[in-house]
C-alpha positions as protocol buffer text, in pm:
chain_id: "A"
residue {
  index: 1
  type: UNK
  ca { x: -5908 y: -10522 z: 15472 }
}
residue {
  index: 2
  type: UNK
  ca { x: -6050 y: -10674 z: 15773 }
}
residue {
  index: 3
  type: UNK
  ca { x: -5755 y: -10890 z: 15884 }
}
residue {
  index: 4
  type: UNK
  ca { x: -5561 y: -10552 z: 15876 }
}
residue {
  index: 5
  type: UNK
  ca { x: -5786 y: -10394 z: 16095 }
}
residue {
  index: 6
  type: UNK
  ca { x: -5865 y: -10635 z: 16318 }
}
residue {
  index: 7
  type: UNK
  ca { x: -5450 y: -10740 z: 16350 }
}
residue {
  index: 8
  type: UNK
  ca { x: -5400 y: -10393 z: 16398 }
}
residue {
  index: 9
  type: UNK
  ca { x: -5662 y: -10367 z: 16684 }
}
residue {
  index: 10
  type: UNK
  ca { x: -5581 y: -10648 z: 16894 }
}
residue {
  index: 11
  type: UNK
  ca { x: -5186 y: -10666 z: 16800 }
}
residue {
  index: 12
  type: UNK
  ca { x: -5228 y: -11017 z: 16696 }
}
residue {
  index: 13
  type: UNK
  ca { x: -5148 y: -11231 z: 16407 }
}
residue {
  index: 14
  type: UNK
  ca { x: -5466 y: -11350 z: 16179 }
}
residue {
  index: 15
  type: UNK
  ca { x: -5435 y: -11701 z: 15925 }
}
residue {
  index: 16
  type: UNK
  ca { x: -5642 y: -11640 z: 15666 }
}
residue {
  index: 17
  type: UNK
  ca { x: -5847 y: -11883 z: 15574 }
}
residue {
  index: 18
  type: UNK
  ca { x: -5875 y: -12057 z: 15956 }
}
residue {
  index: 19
  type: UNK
  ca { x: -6005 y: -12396 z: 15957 }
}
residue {
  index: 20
  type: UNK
  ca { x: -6130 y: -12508 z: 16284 }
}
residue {
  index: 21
  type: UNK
  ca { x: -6333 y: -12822 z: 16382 }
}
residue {
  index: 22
  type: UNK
  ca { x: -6631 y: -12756 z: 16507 }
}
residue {
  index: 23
  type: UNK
  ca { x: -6957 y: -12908 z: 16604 }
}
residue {
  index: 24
  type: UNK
  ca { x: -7175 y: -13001 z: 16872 }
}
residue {
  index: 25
  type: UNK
  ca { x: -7115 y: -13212 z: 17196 }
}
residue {
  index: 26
  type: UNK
  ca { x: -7162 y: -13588 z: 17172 }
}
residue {
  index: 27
  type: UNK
  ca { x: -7112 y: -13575 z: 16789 }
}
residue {
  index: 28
  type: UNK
  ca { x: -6808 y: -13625 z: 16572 }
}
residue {
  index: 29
  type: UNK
  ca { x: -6706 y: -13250 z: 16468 }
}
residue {
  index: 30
  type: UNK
  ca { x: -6653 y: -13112 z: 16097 }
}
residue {
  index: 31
  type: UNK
  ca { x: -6373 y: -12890 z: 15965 }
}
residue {
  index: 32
  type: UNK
  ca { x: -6505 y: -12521 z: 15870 }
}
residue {
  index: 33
  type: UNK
  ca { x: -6290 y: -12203 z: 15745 }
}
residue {
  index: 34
  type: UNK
  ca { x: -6386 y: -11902 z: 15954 }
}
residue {
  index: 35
  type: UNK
  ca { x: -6266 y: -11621 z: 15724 }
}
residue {
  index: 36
  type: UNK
  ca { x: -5989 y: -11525 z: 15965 }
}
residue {
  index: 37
  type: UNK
  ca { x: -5851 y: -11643 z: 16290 }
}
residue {
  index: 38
  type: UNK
  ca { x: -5524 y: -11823 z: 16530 }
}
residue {
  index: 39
  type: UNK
  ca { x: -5545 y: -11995 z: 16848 }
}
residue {
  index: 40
  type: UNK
  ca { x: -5740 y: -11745 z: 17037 }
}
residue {
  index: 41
  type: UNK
  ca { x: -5977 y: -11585 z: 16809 }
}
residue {
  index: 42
  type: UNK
  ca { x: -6186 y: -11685 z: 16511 }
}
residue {
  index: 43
  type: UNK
  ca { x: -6371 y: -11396 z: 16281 }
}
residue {
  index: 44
  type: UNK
  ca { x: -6630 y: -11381 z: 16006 }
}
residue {
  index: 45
  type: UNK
  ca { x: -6659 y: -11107 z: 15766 }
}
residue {
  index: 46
  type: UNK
  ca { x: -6939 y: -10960 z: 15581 }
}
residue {
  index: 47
  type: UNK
  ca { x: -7007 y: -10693 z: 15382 }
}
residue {
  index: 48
  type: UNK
  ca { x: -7342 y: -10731 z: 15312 }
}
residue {
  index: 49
  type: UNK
  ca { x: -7539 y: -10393 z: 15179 }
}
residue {
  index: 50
  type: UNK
  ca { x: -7942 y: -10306 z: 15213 }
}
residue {
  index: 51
  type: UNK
  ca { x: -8119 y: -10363 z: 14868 }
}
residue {
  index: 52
  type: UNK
  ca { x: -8113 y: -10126 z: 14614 }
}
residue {
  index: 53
  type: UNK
  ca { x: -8467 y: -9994 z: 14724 }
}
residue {
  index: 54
  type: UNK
  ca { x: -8333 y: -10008 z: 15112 }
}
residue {
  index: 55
  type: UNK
  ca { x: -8515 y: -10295 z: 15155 }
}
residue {
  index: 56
  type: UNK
  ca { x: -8421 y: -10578 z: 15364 }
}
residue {
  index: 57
  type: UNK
  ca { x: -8143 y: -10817 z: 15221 }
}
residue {
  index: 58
  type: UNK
  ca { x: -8335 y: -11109 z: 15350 }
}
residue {
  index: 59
  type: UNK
  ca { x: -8131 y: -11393 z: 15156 }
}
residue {
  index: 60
  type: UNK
  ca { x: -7788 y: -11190 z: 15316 }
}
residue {
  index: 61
  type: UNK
  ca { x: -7932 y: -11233 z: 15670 }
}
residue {
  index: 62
  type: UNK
  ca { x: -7999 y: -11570 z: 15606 }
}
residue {
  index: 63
  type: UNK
  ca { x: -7594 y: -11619 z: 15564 }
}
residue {
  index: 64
  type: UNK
  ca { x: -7578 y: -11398 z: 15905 }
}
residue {
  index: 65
  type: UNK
  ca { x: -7775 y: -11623 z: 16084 }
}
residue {
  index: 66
  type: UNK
  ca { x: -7533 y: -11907 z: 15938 }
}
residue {
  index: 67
  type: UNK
  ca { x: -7249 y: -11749 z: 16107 }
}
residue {
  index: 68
  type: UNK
  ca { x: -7408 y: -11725 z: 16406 }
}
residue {
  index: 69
  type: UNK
  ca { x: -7455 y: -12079 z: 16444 }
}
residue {
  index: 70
  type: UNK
  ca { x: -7084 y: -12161 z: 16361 }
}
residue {
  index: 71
  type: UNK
  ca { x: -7014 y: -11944 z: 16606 }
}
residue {
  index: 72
  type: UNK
  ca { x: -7204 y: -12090 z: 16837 }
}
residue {
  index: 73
  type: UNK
  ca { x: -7099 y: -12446 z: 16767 }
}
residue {
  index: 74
  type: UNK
  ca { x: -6724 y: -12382 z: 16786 }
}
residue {
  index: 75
  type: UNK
  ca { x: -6541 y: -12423 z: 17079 }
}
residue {
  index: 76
  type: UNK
  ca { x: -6584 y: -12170 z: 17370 }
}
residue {
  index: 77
  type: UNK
  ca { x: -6271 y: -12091 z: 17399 }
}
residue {
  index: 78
  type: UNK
  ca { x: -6199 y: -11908 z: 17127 }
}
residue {
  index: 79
  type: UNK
  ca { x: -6290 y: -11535 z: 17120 }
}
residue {
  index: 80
  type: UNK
  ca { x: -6566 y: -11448 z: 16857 }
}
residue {
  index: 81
  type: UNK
  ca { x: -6566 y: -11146 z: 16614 }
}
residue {
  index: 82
  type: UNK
  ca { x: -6873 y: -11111 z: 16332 }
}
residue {
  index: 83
  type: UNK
  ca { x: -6646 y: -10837 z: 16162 }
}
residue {
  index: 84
  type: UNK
  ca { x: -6946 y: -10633 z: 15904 }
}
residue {
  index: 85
  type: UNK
  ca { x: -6894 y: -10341 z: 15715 }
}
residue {
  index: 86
  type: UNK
  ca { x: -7104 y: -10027 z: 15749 }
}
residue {
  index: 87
  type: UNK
  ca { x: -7400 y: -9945 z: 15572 }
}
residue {
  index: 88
  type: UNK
  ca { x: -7659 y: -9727 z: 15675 }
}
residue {
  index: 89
  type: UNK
  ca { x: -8023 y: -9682 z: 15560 }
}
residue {
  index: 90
  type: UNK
  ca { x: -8171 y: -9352 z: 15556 }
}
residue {
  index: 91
  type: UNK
  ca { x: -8537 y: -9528 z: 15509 }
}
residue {
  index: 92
  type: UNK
  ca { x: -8505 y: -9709 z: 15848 }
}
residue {
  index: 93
  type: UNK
  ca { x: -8231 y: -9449 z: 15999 }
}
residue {
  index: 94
  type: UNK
  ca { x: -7954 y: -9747 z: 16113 }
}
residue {
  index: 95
  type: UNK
  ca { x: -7712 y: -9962 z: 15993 }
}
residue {
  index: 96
  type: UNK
  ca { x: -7802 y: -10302 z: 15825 }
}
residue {
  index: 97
  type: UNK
  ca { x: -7591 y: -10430 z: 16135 }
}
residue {
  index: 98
  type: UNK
  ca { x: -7828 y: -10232 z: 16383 }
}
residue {
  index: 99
  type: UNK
  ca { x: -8132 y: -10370 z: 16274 }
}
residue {
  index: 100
  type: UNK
  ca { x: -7982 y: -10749 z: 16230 }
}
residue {
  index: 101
  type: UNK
  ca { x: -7949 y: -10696 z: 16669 }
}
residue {
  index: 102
  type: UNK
  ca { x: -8268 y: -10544 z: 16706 }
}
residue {
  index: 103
  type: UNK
  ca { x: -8411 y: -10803 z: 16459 }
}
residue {
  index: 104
  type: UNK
  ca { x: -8237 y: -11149 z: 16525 }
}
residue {
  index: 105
  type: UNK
  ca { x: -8076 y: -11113 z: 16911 }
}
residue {
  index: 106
  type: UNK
  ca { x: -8234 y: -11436 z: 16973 }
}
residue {
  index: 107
  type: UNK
  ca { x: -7963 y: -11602 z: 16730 }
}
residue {
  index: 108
  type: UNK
  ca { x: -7675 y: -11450 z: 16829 }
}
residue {
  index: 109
  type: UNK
  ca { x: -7443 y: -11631 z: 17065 }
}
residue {
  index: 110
  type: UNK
  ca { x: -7362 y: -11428 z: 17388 }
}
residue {
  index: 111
  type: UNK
  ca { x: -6967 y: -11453 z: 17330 }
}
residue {
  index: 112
  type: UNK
  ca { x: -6986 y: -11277 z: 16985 }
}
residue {
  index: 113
  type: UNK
  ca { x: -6857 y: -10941 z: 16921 }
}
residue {
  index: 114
  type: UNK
  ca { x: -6984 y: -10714 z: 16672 }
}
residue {
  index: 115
  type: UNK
  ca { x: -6780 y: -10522 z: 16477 }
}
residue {
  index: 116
  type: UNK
  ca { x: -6881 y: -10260 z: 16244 }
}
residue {
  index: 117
  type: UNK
  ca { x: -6651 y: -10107 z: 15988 }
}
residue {
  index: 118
  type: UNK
  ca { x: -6739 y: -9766 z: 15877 }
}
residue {
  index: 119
  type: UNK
  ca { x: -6493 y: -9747 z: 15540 }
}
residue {
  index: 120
  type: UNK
  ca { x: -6555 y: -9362 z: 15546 }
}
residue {
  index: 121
  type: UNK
  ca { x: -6449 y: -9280 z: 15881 }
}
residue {
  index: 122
  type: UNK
  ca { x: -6221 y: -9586 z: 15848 }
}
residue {
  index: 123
  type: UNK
  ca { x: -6330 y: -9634 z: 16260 }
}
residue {
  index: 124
  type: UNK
  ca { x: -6425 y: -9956 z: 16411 }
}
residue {
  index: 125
  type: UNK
  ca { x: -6788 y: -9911 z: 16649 }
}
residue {
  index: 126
  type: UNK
  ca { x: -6814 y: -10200 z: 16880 }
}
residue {
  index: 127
  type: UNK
  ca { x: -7173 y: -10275 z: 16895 }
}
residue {
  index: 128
  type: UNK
  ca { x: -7373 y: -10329 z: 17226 }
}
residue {
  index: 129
  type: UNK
  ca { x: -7555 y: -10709 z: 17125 }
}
């Protein structure tokens, strides 16, 4: 679903799997598969839900925080796109995405883009990081 919508968006072409070495400067990098990418982009996808309780899915932002640090490791040239899909907690009145910003900026690389994917509405909202 998300290489559709994210082809669609940009008019580009998406290889899923996308291995890309990455790593940090000085040292001797390491393949990884982002979930999606070509030359010019590379994406991550996540669909990660609150808990059952609307708790916070603290093991899930764990693998967010992951993500952000392949992200920031790979090479600056490609465009970055942490693609998650909607969910929104009535408890805390935002998006699991929302509160991962408000709650983990710190972590996030300034070239990433977030995209949340509201499957209702079946829209795309760009968030402000």
């Amino acid at each position: 679903m998300a290489k559709e919508i994210v082809q669609d968006e940009l008019k580009i072409i998406l290889q899923k799997p996308y291995p890309l070495n990455i790593g940090l400067t000085g040292r001797e990098p390491k393949q990884h598969n982002f979930d999606l990418g070509n030359q010019g982009y590379i994406v991550e996808c996540k669909s990660h839900k609150w808990t059952s309780g609307n708790n916070i899915p603290s093991a899930k932002l764990t693998v967010w925080n992951e993500a952000m640090y392949y992200f920031l490791v790979a090479p600056k040239s490609y465009k970055k796109i942490f693609f998650i899909k909607k969910d929104f907690s009535k408890k805390r009145n935002m998006t699991l995405a929302e509160y991962y910003l408000k709650t983990y900026k710190h972590l996030i690389p300034v070239d990433v883009e977030f995209w949340e994917y509201d499957q209702i509405q079946k829209k795309i909202n760009i968030l402000n990081v």
